[in-house]
MIPA-229573 format. One record per residue (C-alpha): z, y, x; residue number from 1. Coordinates in Angstrom, 1 decimal, padded with zeros to 4 digits, always signed. Example, Ala and Ser with C-alpha at 12.3 -4.5 7.8 and 13.67 -1.06 7.14 Angstrom:
REM residues 2
+--------+--------+--------+-----+
:     c3 :     c2 :     c1 :   k :
+--------+--------+--------+-----+
: +007.8 : -004.5 : +012.3 :   1 :
: +007.1 : -001.1 : +013.7 :   2 :
+--------+--------+--------+-----+
REM end
This chain:
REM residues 351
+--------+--------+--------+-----+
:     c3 :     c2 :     c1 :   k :
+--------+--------+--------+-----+
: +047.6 : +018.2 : -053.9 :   1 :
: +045.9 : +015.1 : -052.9 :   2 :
: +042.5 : +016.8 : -051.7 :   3 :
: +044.4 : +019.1 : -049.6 :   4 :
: +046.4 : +016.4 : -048.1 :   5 :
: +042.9 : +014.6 : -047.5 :   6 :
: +041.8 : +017.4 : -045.5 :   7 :
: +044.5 : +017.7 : -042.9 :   8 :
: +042.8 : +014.6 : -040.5 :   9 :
: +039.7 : +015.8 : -040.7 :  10 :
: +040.7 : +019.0 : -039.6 :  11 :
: +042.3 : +018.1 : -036.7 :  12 :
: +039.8 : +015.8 : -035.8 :  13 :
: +037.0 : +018.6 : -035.9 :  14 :
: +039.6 : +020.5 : -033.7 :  15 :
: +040.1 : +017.5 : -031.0 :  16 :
: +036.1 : +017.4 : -031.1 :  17 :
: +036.0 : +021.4 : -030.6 :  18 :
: +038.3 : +020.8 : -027.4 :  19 :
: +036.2 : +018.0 : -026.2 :  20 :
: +033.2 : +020.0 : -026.7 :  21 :
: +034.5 : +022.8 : -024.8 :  22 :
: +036.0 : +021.1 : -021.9 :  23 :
: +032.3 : +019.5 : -021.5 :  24 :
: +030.8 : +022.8 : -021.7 :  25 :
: +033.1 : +023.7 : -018.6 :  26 :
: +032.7 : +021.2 : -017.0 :  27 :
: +029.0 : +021.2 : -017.0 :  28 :
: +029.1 : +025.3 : -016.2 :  29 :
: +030.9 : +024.5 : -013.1 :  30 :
: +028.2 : +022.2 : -011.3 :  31 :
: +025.2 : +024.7 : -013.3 :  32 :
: +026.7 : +027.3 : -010.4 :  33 :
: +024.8 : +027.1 : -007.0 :  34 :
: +028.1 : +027.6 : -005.0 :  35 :
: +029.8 : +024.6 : -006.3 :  36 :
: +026.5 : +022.6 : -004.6 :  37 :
: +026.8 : +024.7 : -001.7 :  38 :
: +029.8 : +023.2 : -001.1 :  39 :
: +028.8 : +019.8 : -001.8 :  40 :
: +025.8 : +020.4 : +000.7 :  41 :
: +027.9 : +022.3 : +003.2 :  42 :
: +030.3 : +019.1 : +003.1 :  43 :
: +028.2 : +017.2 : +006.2 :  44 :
: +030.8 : +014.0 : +006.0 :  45 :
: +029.5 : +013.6 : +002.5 :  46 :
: +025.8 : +014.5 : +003.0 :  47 :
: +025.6 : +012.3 : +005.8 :  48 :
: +026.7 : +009.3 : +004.2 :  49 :
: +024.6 : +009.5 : +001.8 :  50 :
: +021.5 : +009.8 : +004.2 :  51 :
: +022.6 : +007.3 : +006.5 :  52 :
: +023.5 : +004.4 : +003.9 :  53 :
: +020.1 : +005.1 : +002.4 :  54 :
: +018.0 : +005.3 : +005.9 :  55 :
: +020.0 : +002.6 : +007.3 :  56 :
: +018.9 : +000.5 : +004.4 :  57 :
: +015.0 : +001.2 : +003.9 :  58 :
: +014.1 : -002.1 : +003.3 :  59 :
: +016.1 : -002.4 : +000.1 :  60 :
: +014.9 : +001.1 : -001.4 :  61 :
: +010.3 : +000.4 : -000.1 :  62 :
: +008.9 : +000.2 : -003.5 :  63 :
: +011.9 : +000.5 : -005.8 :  64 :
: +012.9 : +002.0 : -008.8 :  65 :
: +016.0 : +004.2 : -008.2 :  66 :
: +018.4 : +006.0 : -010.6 :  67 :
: +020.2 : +009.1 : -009.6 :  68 :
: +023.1 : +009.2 : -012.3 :  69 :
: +024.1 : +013.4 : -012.0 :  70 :
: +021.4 : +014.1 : -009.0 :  71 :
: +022.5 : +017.8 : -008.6 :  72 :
: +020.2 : +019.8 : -006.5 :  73 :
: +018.5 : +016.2 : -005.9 :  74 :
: +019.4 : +016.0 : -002.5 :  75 :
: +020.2 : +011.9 : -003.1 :  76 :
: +016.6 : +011.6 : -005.1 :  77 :
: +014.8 : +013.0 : -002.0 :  78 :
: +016.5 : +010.6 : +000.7 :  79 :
: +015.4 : +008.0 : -001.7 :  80 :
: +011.9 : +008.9 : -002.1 :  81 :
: +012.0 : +009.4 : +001.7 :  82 :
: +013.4 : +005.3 : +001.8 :  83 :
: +009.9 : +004.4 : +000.5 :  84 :
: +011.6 : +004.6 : -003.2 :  85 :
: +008.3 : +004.0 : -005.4 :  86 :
: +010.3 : +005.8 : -008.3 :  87 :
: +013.0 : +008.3 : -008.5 :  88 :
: +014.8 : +009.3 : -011.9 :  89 :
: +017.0 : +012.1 : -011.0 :  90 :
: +019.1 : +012.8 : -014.3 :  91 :
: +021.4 : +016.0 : -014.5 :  92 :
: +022.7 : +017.3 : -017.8 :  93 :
: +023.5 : +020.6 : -016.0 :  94 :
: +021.1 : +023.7 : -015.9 :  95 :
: +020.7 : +023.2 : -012.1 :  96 :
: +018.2 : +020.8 : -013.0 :  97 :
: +015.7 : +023.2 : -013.3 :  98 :
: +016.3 : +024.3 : -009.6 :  99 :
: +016.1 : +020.9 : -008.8 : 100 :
: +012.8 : +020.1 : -010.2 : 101 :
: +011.1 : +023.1 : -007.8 : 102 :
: +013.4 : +021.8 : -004.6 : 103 :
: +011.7 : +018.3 : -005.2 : 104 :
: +008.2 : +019.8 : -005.9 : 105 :
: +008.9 : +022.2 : -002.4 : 106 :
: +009.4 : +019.5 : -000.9 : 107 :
: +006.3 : +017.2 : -001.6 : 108 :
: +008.2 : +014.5 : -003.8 : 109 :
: +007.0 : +015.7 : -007.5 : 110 :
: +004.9 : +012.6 : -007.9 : 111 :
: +008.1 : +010.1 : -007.1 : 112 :
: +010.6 : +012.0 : -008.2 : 113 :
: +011.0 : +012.7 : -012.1 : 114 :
: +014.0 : +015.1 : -012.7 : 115 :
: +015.3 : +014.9 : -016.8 : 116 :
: +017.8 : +017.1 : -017.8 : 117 :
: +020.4 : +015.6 : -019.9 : 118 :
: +023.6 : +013.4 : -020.4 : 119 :
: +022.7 : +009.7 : -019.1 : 120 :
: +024.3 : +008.7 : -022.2 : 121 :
: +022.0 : +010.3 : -024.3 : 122 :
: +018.5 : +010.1 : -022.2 : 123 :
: +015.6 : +007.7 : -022.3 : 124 :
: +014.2 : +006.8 : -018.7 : 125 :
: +010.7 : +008.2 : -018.1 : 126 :
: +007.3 : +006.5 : -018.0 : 127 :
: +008.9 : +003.3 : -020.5 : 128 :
: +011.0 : +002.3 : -017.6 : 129 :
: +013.3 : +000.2 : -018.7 : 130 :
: +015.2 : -001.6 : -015.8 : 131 :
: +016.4 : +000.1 : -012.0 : 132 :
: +016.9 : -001.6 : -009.0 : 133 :
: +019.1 : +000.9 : -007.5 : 134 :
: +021.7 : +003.1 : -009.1 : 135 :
: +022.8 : +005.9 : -006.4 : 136 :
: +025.1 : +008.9 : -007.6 : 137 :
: +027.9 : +011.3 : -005.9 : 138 :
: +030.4 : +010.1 : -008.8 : 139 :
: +034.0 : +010.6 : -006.9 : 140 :
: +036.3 : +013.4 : -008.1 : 141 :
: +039.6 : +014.6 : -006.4 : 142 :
: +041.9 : +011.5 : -006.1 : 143 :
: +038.6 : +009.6 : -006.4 : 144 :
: +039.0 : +009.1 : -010.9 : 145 :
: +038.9 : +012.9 : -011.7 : 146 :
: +036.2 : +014.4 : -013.3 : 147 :
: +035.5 : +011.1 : -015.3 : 148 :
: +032.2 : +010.8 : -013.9 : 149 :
: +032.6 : +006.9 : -012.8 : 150 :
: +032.1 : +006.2 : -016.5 : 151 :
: +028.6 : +007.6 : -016.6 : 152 :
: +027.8 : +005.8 : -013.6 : 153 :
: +028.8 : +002.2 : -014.8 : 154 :
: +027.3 : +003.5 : -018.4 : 155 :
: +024.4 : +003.7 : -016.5 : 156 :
: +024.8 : +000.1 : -014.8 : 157 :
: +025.1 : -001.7 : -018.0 : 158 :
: +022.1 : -000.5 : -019.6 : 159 :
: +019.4 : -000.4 : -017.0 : 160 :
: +020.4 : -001.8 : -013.9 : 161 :
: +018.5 : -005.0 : -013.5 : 162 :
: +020.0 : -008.1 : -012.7 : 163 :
: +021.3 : -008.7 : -009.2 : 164 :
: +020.7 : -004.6 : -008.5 : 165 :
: +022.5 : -002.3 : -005.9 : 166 :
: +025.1 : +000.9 : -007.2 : 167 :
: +025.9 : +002.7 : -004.2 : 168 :
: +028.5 : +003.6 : -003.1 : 169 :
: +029.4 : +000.2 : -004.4 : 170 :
: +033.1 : +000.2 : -003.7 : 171 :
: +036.1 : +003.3 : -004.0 : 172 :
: +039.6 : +002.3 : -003.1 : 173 :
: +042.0 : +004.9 : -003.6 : 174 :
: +045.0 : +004.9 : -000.8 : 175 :
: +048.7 : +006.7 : -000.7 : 176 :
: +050.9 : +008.1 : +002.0 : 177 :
: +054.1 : +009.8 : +003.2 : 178 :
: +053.6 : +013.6 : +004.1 : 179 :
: +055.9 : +016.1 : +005.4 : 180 :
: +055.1 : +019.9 : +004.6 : 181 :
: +056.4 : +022.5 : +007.2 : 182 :
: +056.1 : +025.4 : +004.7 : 183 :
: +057.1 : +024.0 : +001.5 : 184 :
: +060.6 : +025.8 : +001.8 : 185 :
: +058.9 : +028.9 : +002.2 : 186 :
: +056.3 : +028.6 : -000.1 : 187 :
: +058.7 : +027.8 : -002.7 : 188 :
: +061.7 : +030.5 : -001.9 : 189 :
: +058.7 : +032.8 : -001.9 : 190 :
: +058.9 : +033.2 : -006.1 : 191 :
: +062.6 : +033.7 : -006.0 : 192 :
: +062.3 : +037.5 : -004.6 : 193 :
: +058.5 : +038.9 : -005.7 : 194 :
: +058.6 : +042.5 : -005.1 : 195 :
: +061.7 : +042.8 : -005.8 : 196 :
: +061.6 : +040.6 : -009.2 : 197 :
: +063.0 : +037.1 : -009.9 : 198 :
: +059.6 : +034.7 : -010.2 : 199 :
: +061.4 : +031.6 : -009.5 : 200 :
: +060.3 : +030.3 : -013.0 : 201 :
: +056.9 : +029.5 : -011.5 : 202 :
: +058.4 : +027.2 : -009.1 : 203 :
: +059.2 : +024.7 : -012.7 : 204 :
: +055.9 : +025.4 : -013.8 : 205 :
: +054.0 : +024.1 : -010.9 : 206 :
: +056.1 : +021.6 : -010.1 : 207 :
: +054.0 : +019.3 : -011.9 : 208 :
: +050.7 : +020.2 : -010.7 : 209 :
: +049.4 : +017.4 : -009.0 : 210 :
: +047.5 : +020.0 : -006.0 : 211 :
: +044.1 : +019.3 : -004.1 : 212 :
: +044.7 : +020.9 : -000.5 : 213 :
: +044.0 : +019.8 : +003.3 : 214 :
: +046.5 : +018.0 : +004.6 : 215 :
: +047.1 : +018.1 : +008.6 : 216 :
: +046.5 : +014.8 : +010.1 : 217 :
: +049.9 : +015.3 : +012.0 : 218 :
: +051.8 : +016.2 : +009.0 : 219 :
: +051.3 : +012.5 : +008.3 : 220 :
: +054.4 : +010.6 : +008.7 : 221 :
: +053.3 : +006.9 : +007.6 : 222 :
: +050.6 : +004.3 : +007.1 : 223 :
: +048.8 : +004.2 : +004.1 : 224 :
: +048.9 : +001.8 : +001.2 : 225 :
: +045.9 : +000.8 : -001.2 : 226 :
: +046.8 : +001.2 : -004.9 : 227 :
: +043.7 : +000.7 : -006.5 : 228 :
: +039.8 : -000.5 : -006.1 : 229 :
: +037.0 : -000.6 : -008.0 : 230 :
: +033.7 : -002.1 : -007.4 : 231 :
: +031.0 : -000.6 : -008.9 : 232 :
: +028.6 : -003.3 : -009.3 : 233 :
: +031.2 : -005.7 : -011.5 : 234 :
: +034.2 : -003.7 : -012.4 : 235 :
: +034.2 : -002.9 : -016.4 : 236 :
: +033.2 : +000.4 : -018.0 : 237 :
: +037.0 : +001.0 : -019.1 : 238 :
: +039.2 : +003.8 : -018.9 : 239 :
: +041.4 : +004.3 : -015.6 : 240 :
: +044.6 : +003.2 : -016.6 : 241 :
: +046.9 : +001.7 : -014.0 : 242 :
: +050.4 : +001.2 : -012.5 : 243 :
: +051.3 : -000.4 : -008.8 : 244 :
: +054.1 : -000.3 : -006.3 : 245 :
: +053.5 : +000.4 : -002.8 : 246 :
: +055.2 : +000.0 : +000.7 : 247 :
: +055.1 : +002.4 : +003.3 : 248 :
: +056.2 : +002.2 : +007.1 : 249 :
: +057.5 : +005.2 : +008.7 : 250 :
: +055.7 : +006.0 : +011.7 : 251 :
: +057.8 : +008.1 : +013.5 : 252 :
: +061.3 : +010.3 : +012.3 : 253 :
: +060.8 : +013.2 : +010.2 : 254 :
: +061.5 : +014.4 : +006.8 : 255 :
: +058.8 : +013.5 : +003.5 : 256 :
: +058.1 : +016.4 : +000.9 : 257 :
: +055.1 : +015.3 : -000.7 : 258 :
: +053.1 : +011.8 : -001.4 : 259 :
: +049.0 : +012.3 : -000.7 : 260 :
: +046.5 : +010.5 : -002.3 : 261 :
: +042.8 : +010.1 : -000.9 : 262 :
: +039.7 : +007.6 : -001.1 : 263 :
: +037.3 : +006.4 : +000.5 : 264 :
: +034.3 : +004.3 : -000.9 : 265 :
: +032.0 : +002.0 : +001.1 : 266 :
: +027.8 : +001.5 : +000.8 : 267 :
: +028.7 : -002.2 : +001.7 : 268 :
: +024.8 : -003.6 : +001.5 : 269 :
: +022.1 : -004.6 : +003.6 : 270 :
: +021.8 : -006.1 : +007.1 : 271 :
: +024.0 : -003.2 : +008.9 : 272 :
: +026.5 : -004.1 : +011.4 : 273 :
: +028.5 : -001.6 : +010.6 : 274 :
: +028.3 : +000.0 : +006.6 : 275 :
: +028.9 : +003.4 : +005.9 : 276 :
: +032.0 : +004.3 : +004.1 : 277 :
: +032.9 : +007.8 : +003.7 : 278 :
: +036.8 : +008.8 : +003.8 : 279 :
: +038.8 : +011.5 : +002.6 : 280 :
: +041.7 : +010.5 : +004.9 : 281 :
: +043.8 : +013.3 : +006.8 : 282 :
: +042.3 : +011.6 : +009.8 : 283 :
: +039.0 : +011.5 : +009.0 : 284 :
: +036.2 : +014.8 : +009.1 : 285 :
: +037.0 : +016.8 : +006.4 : 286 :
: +035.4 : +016.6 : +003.1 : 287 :
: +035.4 : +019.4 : +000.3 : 288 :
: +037.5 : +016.3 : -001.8 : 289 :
: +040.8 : +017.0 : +000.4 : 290 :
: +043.9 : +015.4 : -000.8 : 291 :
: +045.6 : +015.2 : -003.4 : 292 :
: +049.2 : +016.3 : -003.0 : 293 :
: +052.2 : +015.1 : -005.2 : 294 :
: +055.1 : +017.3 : -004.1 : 295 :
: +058.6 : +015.6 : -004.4 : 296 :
: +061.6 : +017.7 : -006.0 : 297 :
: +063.7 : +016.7 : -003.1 : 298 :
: +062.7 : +015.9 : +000.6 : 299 :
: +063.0 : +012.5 : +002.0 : 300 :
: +064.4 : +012.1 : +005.2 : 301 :
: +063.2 : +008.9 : +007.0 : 302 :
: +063.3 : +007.3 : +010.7 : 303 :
: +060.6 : +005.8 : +012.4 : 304 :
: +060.0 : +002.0 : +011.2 : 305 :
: +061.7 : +002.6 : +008.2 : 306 :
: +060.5 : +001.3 : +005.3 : 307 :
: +059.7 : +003.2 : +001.6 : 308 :
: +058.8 : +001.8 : -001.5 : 309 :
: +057.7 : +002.9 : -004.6 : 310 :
: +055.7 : +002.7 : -007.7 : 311 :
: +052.0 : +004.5 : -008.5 : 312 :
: +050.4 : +005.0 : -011.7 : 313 :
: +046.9 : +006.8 : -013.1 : 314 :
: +046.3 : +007.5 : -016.1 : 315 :
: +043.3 : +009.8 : -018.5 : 316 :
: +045.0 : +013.2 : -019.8 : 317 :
: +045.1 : +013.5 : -023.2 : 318 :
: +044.0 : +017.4 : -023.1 : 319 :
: +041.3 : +016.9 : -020.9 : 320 :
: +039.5 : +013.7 : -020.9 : 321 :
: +038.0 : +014.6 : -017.7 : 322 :
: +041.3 : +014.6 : -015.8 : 323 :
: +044.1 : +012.8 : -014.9 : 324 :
: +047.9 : +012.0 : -014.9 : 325 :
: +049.8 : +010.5 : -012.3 : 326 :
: +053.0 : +008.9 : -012.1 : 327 :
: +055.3 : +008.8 : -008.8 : 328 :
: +058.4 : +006.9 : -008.3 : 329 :
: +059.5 : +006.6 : -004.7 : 330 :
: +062.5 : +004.8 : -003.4 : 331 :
: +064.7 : +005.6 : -000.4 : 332 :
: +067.7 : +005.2 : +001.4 : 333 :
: +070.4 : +007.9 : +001.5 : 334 :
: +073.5 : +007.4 : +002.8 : 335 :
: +073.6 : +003.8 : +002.5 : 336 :
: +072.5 : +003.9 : -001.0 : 337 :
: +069.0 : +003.3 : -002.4 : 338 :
: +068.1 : +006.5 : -004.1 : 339 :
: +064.9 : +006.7 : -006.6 : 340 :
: +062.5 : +009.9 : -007.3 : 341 :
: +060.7 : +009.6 : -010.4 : 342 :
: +057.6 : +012.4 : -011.6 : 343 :
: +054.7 : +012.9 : -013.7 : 344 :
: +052.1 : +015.0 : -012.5 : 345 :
: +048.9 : +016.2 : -014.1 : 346 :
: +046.0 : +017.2 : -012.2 : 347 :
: +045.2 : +020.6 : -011.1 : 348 :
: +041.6 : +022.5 : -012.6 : 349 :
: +039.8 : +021.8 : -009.0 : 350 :
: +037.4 : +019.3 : -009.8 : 351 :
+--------+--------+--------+-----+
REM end
């Protein structure tokens, strides 16, 4: 009785690592496919920040050693090693790696740039290197946290970064607005009548599904408000974990049906006179990030210079380590009285 009984953790912790196992398999699967990095090389905003906060910043990469942290296709290792970069470690754990390795040998950079396959966690940095001056990596996931990939980056940091080194992008805030949503009626009365046959049950189940779409710039209806930062080059190696409040002003009369979330980080080094930053705002070029949209249950009606508050919280799913709940509360008036929307949300399998 008492050996059975001992058994029971240990088999659910050898299922909990079977699911973590898995989910990293997928996860890795997705970015070994050479359309999900045709999309990340298709998305120009994205691309050209990266080459412009490197070339605009020569001077700090002439003669340095440089760590790519998840290099892809390599496209960040090559700008570097175009920067003057004396050294280039381009680690990817995914199979694309070995695509990688020809596109830097294509394109004459073989004897700066050393591509390793593997998890940074797990590698050892090539020719006895044991310190970087510059850590550079395409970290940010939908709603800037998803995909879990800051950790590896700030993993990374802590062990070879040398002292007084560069991470870039070196700062991500993460920003929330007020959207309306012309065709969420539709969309939504759609499942009641499918052919004839009563869906509307799929309405509940999606309700929850925090949902990575474009959002028009003119469906916009306030400012935005920033709810969290970090900065790469000092913030701990710590799970995301936070809650906030927020206040919105209404910038002109119209009804809410969803909160958006986007980012924006900043290359915020060198003599520049104006930095890069690359945003996944509604107003800004789009990026293949979008926005993250939090659907309300009910629509909020609001008049231009009102004023909505609310709470905002992020949190690591416990089914998928490399995803993310949210947490929405947003407060309005409605017929004189203050009325309060509270939601979870998790986030949807777009990564």
């Amino acid at each position: 009785m008492s050996g059975d009984q001992g058994e029971v953790p240990t088999c659910k912790f050898e299922k909990l690592q079977l699911n973590e196992d898995l989910e990293e398999s997928e996860f890795f699967q997705t970015y070994s496919r050479l359309e999900t990095h045709l999309e990340l090389l298709k998305d120009s905003a994205r691309t050209m920040a990266y080459k412009d906060a490197i070339q605009q910043n020569r001077q700090l990469f002439e003669g340095k050693v440089v760590l790519d942290v998840g290099c892809g296709m390599g496209i960040l290792s090559i700008f570097a090693a175009k920067a003057g970069a004396s050294k280039v470690i381009a680690v990817e754990n995914a199979d694309i790696a070995a695509l990688a390795m020809q596109i830097v040998k294509e394109n004459g950079k073989e004897n700066v740039v050393n591509v390793v396959k593997g998890l940074i966690e797990e590698v050892e940095l090539p020719d006895g290197i044991q310190q970087v001056d510059i850590i550079v990596s395409d970290w940010m996931g939908s709603s800037l946290y998803v995909e879990g990939m800051l950790h590896s980056v700030l993993f990374a940091r802590d062990k070879w970064l040398r002292p007084g080194g560069l991470v870039l992008p070196n700062v991500g805030n993460l920003w929330i607005a007020g959207a309306c949503d012309p065709h969420r009626s539709l969309n939504n009365d759609f499942w009641n009548n499918v052919e004839g046959f009563d869906m509307s049950s799929v309405k509940y189940a999606v309700a929850h599904e925090a949902v990575v779409d474009c959002v028009a710039s003119q469906n916009v209806l306030t400012n935005s408000f920033l709810v969290h930062s970090t900065l790469l080059e000092s913030s701990p190696n710590e799970p995301i974990k936070f809650r906030t409040v927020f206040a919105l002003e209404v910038l002109r009369t119209g009804i809410i049906h969803s909160m958006i979330v986007y980012f924006d980080v900043g290359f915020f080094v060198g003599q520049t006179e104006k930095p890069v930053t690359l945003s996944t705002s509604p107003h800004s070029p789009w990026t293949h990030w979008e926005q993250t949209v939090l659907h309300l249950d009910k629509p909020v009606r609001v008049q231009a210079n009102e004023r909505i508050t609310g709470g905002f919280g992020m949190f690591p799913s416990a089914h998928n380590s490399r995803c993310m709940n949210f947490e929405l509360c947003v407060r309005s008036k409605d017929a004189q009285s203050l009325v309060s929307h509270f939601k979870y949300f998790n986030s949807s399998q777009k990564l």
